[in-house]
C-alpha positions in Angstrom: 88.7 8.9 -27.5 91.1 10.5 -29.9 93.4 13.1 -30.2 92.9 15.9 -32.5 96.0 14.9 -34.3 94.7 11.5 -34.4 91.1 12.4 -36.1 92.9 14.3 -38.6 95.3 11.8 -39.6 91.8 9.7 -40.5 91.6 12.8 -42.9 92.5 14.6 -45.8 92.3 18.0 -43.9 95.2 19.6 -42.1 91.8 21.4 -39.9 89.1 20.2 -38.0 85.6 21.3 -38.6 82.2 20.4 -37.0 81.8 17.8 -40.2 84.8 16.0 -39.5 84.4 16.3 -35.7 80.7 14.7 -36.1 81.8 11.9 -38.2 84.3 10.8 -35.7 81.5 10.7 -33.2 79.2 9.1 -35.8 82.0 6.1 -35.8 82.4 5.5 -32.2 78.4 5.4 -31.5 78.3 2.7 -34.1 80.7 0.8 -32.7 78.8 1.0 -29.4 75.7 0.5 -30.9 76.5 -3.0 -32.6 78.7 -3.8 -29.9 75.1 -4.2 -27.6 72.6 -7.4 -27.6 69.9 -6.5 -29.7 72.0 -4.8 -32.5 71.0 -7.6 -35.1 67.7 -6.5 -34.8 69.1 -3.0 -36.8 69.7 -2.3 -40.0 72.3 1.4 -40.8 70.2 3.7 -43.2 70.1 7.1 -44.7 72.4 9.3 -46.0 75.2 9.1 -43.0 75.2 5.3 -43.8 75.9 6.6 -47.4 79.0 8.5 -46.3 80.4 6.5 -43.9 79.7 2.9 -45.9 79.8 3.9 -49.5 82.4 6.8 -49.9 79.5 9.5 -50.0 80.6 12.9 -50.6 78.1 14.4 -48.2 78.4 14.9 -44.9 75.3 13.9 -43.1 74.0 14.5 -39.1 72.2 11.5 -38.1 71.8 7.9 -37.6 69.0 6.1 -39.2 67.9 2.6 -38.5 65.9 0.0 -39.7 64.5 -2.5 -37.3 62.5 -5.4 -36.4 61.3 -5.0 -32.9 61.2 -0.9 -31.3 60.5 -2.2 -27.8 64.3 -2.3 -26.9 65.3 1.0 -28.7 65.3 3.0 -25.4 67.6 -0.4 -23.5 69.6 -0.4 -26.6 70.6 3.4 -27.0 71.0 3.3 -23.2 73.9 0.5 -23.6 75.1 2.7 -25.9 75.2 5.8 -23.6 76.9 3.7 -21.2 79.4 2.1 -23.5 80.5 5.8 -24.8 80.8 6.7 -21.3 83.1 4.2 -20.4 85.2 5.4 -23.8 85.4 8.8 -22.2 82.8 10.7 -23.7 80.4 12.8 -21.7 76.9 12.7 -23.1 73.6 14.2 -22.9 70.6 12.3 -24.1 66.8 12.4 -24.4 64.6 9.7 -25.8 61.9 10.6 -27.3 58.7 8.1 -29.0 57.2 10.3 -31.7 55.9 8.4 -35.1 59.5 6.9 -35.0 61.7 6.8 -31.9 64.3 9.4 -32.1 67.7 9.6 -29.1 69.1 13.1 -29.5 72.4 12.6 -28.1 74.6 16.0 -27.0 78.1 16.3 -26.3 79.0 19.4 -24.1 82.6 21.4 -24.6 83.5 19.5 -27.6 82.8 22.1 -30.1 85.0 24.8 -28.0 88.0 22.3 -27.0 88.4 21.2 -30.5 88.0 25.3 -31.4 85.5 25.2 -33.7 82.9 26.9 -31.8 83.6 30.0 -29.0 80.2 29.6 -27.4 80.3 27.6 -24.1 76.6 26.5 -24.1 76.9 25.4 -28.1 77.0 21.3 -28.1 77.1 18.9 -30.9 74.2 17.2 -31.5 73.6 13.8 -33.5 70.1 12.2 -33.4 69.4 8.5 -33.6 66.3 7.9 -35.1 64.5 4.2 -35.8 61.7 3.1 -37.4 59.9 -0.4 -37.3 60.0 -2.7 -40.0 58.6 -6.3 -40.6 61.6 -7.4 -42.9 65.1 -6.1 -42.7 66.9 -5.6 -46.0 71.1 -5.7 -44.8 74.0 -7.0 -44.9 77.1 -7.4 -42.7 80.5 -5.1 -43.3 83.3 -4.3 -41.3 83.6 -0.3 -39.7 87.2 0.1 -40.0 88.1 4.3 -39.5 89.0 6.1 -36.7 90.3 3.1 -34.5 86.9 1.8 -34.9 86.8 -1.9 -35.7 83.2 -3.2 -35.5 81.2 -5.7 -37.4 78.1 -3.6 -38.4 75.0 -4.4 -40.6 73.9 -1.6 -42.9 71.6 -1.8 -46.2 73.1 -2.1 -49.4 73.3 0.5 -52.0 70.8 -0.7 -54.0 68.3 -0.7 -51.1 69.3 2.5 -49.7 68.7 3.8 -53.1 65.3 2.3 -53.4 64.4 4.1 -50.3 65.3 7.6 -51.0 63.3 7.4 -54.5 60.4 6.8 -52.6 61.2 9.6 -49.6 61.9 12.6 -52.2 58.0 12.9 -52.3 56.8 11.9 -48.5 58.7 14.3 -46.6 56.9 17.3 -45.8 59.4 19.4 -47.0 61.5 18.2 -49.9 65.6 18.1 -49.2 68.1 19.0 -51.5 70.2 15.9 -49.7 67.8 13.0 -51.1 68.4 14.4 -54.5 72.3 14.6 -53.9 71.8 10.7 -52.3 69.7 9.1 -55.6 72.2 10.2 -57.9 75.3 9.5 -55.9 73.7 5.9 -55.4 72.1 5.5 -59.2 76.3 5.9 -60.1 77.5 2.4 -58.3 74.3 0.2 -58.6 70.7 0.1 -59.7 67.7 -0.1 -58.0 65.8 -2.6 -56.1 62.9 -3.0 -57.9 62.0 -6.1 -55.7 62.2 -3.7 -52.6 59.9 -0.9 -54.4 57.4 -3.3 -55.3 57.1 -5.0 -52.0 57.4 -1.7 -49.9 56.4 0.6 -51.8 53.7 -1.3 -53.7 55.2 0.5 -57.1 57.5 -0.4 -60.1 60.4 1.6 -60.7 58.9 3.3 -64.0 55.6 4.5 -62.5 57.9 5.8 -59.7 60.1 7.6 -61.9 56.4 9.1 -63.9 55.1 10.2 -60.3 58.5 11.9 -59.3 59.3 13.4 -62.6 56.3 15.4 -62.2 56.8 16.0 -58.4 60.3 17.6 -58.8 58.7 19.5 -61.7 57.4 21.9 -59.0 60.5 22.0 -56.7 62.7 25.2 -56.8 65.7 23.0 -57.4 68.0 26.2 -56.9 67.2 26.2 -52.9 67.4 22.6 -53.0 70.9 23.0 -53.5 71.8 25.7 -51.3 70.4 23.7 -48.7 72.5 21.0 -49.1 75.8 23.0 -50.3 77.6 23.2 -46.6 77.8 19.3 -46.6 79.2 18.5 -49.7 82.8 18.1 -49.7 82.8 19.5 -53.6 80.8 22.3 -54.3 80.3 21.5 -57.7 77.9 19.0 -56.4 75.6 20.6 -56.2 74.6 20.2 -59.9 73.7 16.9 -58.9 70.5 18.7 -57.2 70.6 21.6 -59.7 70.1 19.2 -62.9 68.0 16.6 -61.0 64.9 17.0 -63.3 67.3 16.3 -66.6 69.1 13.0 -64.4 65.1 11.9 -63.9 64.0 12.0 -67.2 67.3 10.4 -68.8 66.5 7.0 -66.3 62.5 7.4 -67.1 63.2 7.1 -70.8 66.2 4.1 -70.4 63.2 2.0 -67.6 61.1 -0.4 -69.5 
């Protein structure tokens, strides 16, 4: 484990916060977590994979995975447990098997020894979540923050992208942070239109028609408020604000 003095020197920040606090956690799970047999089998999604791979400006809570076989989720994450253990960390951890298989992984004290939080009982939470898949789109880089070292395999950018164009419209309730993610993303590649037509069953332009009208109906003002306490520039949030203008300008350039 680190040092407060030592996380912040990872930083730009002179003080910690429950962001920066999280992220350092983030790191050392996913060393434990591709440090375990089975790992290969996992692919590093979402928008933490976003922040902590691809210079995101978003803070982000939890870890999503791809992967090829859920039936050693609960032997993997309890590796994991172990590994952190032996690091120094004290966890508490529930698995739960719920449409996807989530870990919800708590770390007592933390948040009132580092002094961001004066509640005893108040923990810091970060959920690992999987979800099967019969192909793994990934590659292979190197973690390299926080004294973390660890070959890790994460989706590319164009992928991840590709992903959060079709989640804006499946969740049940829309998130300000997938809008943040698809513009962040659309800024350093393009889209995988392979990916959309062979998961999604849909080309990029009659995805861009179908979410053009979708975010049509979204009050793009909340949307951003939402995701304002994770962004590490609040002017970000005209990224969400001006979504419905950045959709249109990529609908009209798609042939």
């Amino acid at each position: 484990m680190l040092t407060l003095d030592q996380i912040l020197s990872y930083t730009k920040s002179s003080k910690i916060s429950k962001n920066i606090l999280t992220e350092y956690y983030q790191h050392e799970l996913l060393a434990s977590i591709f440090a375990q047999k089975g790992s290969e089998n996992y692919s590093f999604i979402g928008g933490t994979a976003i922040r902590i791979c691809y210079g995101g400006a978003r803070f982000s809570e939890d870890l999503n995975f791809d992967t090829l076989d859920l039936n050693d989720f609960d032997q993997l994450l309890t590796n994991t447990i172990a590994d952190m253990t032996a690091k120094g960390f004290i966890i508490e951890s529930r698995l739960l098997h719920k449409g996807a298989y989530h870990c919800y992984l708590k770390f007592p004290d933390v948040l009132k020894n580092y002094g961001i939080s004066g509640y005893d009982e108040e923990k810091l939470l970060i959920k690992v979540d999987a979800t099967q898949t019969s192909k793994l789109f990934t590659q292979n880089i190197i973690l390299n923050k926080y004294g973390v070292f660890q070959n890790i395999k994460v989706a590319s950018p164009a992928t991840i992208l590709s992903k959060k164009l079709l989640t804006i419209s499946q969740r049940k309730r829309p998130k300000g942070r997938d809008l943040y993610d698809v513009t962040y993303l659309w800024g350093m590649t393009q889209p995988d239109q392979k990916y959309l037509e062979t998961v999604g069953n849909i080309t990029l332009k009659d995805q861009l028609v179908h979410l053009t009208k979708f975010v049509s109906n979204l009050d793009l003002n909340t949307l951003a408020r939402d995701v304002s306490p994770f962004l590490l520039n609040p002017r970000d949030q005209d990224r969400v604000l001006h979504f419905d203008q950045f959709l249109k300008s990529k609908l009209s350039t798609t042939k």
